[in-house]
N, C-alpha and C positions, 0 to 999 in steps of 0.2 A: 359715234358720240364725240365727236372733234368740235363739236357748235363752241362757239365761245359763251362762258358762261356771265351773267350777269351776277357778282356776288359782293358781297362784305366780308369774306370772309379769306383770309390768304390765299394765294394763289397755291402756295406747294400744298397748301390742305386740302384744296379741293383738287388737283389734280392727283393725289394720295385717294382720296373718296372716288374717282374717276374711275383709277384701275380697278380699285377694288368693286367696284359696282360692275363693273366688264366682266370681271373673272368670276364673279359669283355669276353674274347671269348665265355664263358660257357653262359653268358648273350644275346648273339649279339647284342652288343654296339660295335658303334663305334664313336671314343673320337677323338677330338681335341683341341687343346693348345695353348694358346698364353702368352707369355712370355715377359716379363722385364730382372728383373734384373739374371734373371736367364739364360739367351742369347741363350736359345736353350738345356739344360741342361737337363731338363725335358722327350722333345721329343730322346734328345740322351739318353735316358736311356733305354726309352721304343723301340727304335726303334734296342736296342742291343741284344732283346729277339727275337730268330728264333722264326717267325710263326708272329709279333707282325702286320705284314702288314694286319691281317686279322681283326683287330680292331683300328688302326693306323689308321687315316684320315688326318688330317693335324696339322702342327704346325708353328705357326706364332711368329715371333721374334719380339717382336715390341718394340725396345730399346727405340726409339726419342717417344716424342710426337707427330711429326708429322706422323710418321708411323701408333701411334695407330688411329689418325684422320682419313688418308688413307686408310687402310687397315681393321679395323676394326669398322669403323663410329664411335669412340667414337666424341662426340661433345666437338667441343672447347669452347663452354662452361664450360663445365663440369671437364673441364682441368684445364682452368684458373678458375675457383672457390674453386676448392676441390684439387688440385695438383695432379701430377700422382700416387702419394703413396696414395691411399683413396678407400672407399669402392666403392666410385660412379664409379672411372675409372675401377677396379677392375672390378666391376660388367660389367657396359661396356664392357668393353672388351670380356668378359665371354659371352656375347650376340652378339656381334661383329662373336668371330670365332664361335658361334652356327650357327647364321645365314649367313655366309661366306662359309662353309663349307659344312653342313647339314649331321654333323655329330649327333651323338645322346643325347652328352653329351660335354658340354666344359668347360675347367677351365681356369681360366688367372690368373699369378701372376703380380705383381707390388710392388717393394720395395728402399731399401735404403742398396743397399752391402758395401758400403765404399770403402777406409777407407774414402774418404771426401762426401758431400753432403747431412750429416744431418743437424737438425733443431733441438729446444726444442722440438716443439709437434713428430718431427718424426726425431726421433735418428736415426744412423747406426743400423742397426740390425732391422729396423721397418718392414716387410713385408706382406703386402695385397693378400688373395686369394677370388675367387670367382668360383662357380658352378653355368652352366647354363644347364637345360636337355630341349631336344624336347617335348613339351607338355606341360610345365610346367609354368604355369602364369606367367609372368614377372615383377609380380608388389611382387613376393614371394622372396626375396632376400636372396641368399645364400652367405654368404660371414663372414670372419672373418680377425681378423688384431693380425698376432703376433708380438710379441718384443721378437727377439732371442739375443739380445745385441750385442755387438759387439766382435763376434766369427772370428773377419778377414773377408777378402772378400769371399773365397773357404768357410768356415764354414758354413758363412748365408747361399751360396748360396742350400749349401748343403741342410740344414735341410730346407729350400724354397725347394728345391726339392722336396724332404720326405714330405716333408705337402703337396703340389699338387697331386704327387701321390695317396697318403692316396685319397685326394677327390676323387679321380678318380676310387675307389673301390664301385663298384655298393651297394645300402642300400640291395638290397635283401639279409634276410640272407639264401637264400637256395643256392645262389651262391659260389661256391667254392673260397675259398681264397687261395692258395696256389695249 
């Protein structure tokens, strides 16, 4: 999978969607995505690698809140308590497109790209990821929250990219990365 690729879209991003399309296919995983602030960024990255169909499952865009209630059951509850930039919707969501999909593994990001709709507790540049795998307890929470500052909107989005990605790199380390 060394073809040069024809893309628009950064180069360390697609070679980030590269490995990771390698290492799930060597793995047989297959991944699904749900997205925020990242609007589809993710799954176009990964969907830029020939062959990526064969571990590609789905990818859900889920901008509004009400989308993520819809389509991924997170509970409005848990909206209206923790806001959509938080572990708990993160996580949600994460569980959302596992069980939406049945795919093998899911990640969902949720953030704050700017430049307007931060807060004190949650700046521009705040953004939430979460992993969910098939099999995997649900009460075992994978999730972590970076603060990439305020890199413009394209910048966050970006390294929001790069961080989902990265999740989506199976832990086996007999799996091929590259």
């Amino acid at each position: 999978m060394a073809d040069i690729i024809e893309t628009i879209l950064p180069a360390e991003l697609v070679e980030a969607a590269r490995r990771v399309v390698s290492a799930n296919l060597a793995a047989g995983r297959m991944v699904s995505i749900a997205e925020s602030c990242t609007g589809g960024l993710v799954a176009a990255a990964i969907t830029e690698i020939p062959g990526s169909s064969g571990m590609m499952n789905t990818g859900f865009v889920t901008y509004s809140n009400d989308a993520k209630a819809a389509q991924l059951k997170v509970s409005q509850d848990v909206l209206d308590t923790f806001g959509a930039v938080s572990v708990a919707v993160a996580w949600s969501m994460a569980q959302g497109a596992l069980k939406a999909s049945g795919a093998d593994v899911a990640v969902a990001i949720t953030g704050v790209a700017g430049p307007g709709g931060g807060s004190e507790k949650k700046p521009v540049g705040t953004v939430v990821f979460a992993r969910a795998e098939k099999g995997d307890d649900p009460a075992n929470v994978v999730a972590d929250r970076r603060d990439f500052g305020d890199l413009g909107r394209g910048g966050i989005r970006l390294q929001a990219a790069l961080c989902a990605l990265e999740l989506l790199m199976p832990d086996d380390p007999a799996a091929p990365a590259a």
